[in-house]
N, C-alpha and C positions, 0 to 999 in steps of 0.2 A: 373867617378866623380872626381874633382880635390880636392885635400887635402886642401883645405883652406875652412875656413867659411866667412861668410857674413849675417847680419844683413837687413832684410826688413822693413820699415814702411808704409805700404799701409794704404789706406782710401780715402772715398771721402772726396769732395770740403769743405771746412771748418768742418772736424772732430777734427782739434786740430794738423794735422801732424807735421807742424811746431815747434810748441811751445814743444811738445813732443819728437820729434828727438835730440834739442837743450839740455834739460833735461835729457835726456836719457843718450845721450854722459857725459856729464859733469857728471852723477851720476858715468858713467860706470870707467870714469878719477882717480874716486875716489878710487877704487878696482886695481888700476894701469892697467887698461885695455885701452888702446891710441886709442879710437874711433873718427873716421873723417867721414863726409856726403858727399853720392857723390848724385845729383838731378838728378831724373830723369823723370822732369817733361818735355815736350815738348816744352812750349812756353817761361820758363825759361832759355834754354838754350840762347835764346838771347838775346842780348844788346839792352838794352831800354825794352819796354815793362812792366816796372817795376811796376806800379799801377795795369794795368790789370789781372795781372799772380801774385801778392799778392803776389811778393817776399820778402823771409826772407829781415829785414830790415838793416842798417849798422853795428848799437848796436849786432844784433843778428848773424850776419855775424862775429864777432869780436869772439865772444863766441868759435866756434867750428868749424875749417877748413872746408870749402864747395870745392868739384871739379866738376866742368860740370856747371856752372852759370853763366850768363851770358858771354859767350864766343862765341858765333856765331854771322857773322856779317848778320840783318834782312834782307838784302836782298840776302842772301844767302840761298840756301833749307836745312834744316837737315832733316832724315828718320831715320826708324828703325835700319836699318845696318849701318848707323853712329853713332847710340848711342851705340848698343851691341861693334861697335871696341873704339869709345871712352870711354866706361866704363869700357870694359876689359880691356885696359891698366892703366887704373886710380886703377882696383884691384889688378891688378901685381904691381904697386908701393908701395901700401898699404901695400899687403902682403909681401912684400920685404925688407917695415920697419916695418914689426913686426907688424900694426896697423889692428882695426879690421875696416873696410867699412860699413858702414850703409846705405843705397840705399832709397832715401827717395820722393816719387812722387806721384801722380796722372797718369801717364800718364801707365796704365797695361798693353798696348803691348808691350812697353817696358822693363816691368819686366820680362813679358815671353817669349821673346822673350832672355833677357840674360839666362835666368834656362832652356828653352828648347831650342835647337840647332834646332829643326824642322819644330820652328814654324814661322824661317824666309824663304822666299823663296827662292829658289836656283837662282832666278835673280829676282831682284828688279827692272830693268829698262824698262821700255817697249822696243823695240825693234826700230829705228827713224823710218824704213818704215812702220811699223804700225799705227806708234804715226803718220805720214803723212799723212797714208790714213784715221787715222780716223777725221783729222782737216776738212774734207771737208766736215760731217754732223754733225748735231746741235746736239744739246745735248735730246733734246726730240726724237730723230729718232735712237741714242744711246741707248737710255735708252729702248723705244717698242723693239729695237733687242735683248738686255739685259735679257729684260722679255719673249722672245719667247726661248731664249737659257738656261736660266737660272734663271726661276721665283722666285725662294725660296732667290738670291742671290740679284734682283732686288727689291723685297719684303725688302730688308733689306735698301736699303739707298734710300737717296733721291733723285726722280727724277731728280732734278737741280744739284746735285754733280758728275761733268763731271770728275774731276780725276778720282776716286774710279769706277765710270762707264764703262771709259776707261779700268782702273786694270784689270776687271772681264773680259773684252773684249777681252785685251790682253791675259790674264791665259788662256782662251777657245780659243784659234787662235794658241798661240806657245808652250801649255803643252799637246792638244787634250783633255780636261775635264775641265766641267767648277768649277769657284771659291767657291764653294759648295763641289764638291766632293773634291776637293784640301785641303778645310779647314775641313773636314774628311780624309781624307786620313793622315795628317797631325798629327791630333791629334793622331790618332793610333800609327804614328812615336813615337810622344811624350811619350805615356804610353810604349814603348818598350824600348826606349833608356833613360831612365830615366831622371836625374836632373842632370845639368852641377855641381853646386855649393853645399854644403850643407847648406842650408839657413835656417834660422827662419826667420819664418813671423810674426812680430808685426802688426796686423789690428785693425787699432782704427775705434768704432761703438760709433752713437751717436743716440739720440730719435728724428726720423724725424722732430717731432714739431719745436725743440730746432736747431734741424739743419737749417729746412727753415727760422728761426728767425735770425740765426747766419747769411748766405747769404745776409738777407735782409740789415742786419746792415754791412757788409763787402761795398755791392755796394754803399750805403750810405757812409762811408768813404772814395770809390773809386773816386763818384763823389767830394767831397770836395779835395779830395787830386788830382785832376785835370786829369780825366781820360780824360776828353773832349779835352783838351789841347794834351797832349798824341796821342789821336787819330787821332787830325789835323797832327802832328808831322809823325805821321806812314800812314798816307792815302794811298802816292802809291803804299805802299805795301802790300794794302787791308788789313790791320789790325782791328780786332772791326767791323767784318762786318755786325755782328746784330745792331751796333750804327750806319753806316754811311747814311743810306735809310733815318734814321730821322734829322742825321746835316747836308746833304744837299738839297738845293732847286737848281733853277733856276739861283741864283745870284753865285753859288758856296758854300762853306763851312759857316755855320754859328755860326760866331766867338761868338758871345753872347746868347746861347738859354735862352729861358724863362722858369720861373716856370715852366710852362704847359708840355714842351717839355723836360724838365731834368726829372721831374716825368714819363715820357715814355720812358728815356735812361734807368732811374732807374726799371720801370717794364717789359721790354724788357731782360735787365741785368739778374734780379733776376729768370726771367723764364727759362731764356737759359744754368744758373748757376744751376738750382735747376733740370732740367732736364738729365744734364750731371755728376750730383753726382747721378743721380736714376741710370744712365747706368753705373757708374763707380761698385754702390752697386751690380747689376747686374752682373757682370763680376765678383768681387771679390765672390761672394755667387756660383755661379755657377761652376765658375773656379779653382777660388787659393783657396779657403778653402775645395772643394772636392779633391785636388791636395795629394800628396803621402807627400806634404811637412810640417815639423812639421809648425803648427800656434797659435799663442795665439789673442786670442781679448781681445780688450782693450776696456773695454765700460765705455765711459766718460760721461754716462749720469749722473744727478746729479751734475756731478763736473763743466762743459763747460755750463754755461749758456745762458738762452737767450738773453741778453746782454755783454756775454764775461766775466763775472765775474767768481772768481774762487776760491775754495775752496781749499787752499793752502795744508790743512793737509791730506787733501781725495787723490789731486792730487799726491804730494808727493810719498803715500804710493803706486799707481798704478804706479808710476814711478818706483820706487824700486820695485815691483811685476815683474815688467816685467826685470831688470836687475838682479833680482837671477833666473828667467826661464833663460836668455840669459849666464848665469854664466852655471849654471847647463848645458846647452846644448853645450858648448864650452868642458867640460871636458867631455862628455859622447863620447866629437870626438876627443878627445885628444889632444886639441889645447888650454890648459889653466892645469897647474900642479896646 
């Protein structure tokens, strides 16, 4: 385990991450503790993208150094073993100046993939004469193979998701076991070899209600602040792929959708939104808080309302709650006199 600590803010899709990392840091400024944000959220890291992926805004950017945001050029692929080297070297500079890192995302393989060393694979690439021979069947003829070699593993994604299809394909062809046993086998690594970092996990919980209300009104500002436009912008790069079945027809792209049809971006949006904070809640319940790693939760129910309103004095204090646990856990590892 490496002698430096690090700072976590997990949660899902509109729990408040944001707004709370920002405030965190700048309480933590106050105690003379030099806390900087490194993101690590996936669709973040690139350029453009900026309405869809609800990034922190310029005002808020200004506040609290960010590293890993938007920096990748979109038509370039980032994965998991580019973000564990990009972020470990964003920790080494941090710890280098003294400052403490706070890792602030959605995106959980990610974060587990920095704290457990095992849970990335020992090759990330398929292999080209694999990747060749399997371009020659469809992606449904993938998937029935998938499911005779590896039911429990094809159970899990979707028929039509040929990457991840492919993955499994591969792992059973160049490891001799399929993506199942590997991702048990894996975890047992994990629980032997322990935790790269010493980390505290900050997980901010909100009341499902309060949540699906906050999404609702996110896509609704997403749409006004010109997601559509955006998506015309990123088309060839298959961006907003649940938006683009309904902005195009026949004629091509449609530059001016109607009432009818923004109301379907918007309920399309909100479903896809609300179902990937249930699997984000999923993973952090299952995983990181059964994890050996200390955690605190942050439940901002009451304070994060259905409309974003905010109870400054309630807020506050939960801010400051959570920078004396983060004080106290700094000195318990002797990295704060």
């Amino acid at each position: 385990m490496e002698n430096h600590d690090k700072i976590s803010d997990v949660g899902s899709t509109a729990s408040g991450k944001t707004k709370f990392s920002i405030d965190f840091c700048k309480k933590l400024n106050d105690f003379n503790i030099n806390a900087e944000i490194i993101n690590s959220d996936s669709m973040q890291v690139y350029k453009g993208f900026n309405i869809g992926t609800a990034k922190p805004s310029e005002d808020e950017l200004s506040l609290i150094p960010h590293h890993l945001l938007n920096f990748v050029d979109p038509t370039q692929d980032y994965n998991v073993s580019m973000f564990v080297k990009d972020c470990s070297e964003s920790l080494n500079l941090l710890f280098s100046q003294n400052k403490l890192p706070v890792i602030v995302g959605g995106t959980n393989l990610y974060i587990e993939a920095l704290l457990w060393p095992s849970v990335m694979d020992s090759d990330n690439n398929n292999s080209e004469s694999l990747e060749d021979y399997f371009d020659q069947f469809d992606t449904q003829t993938l998937y029935n193979l998938l499911n005779k070699i590896d039911p429990e593993r094809a159970n899990q994604l979707h028929r039509n998701d040929r990457k991840r299809i492919i993955r499994s394909l591969d792992i059973y062809h160049s490891q001799g076991i399929t993506h199942t046993e590997l991702i048990k086998l894996r975890k047992t690594q994990k629980d032997k070899e322990g935790i790269r970092y010493d980390a505290l996990i900050l997980c901010l919980k909100s009341d499902p209600e309060i949540q699906r209300s906050r999404i609702r009104e996110r896509v609704k500002s997403m749409l006004k602040s010109g997601i559509i436009k955006e998506c015309k912008e990123l088309l060839e790069l298959k961006a907003y792929k649940e938006l683009i079945p309904l902005l195009i027809d026949e004629s091509g792209f449609i530059e001016e959708p109607s009432e009818e049809l923004l109301q379907k971006c918007a309920t399309v949006l909100e479903s896809k939104t609300w179902q990937y904070s249930q699997r984000q809640k999923t993973w952090i319940n299952q995983r990181l808080l059964k994890s050996p790693l200390k955690t605190h939760v942050v439940n901002t129910n009451g304070i994060l309302t259905l409309i974003y309103q905010l109870d400054v004095g309630i807020w506050d204090k939960l801010v400051m709650e959570s920078v004396e646990i983060t004080i106290k856990h700094l000195r318990d590892f002797n990295q704060l006199v």
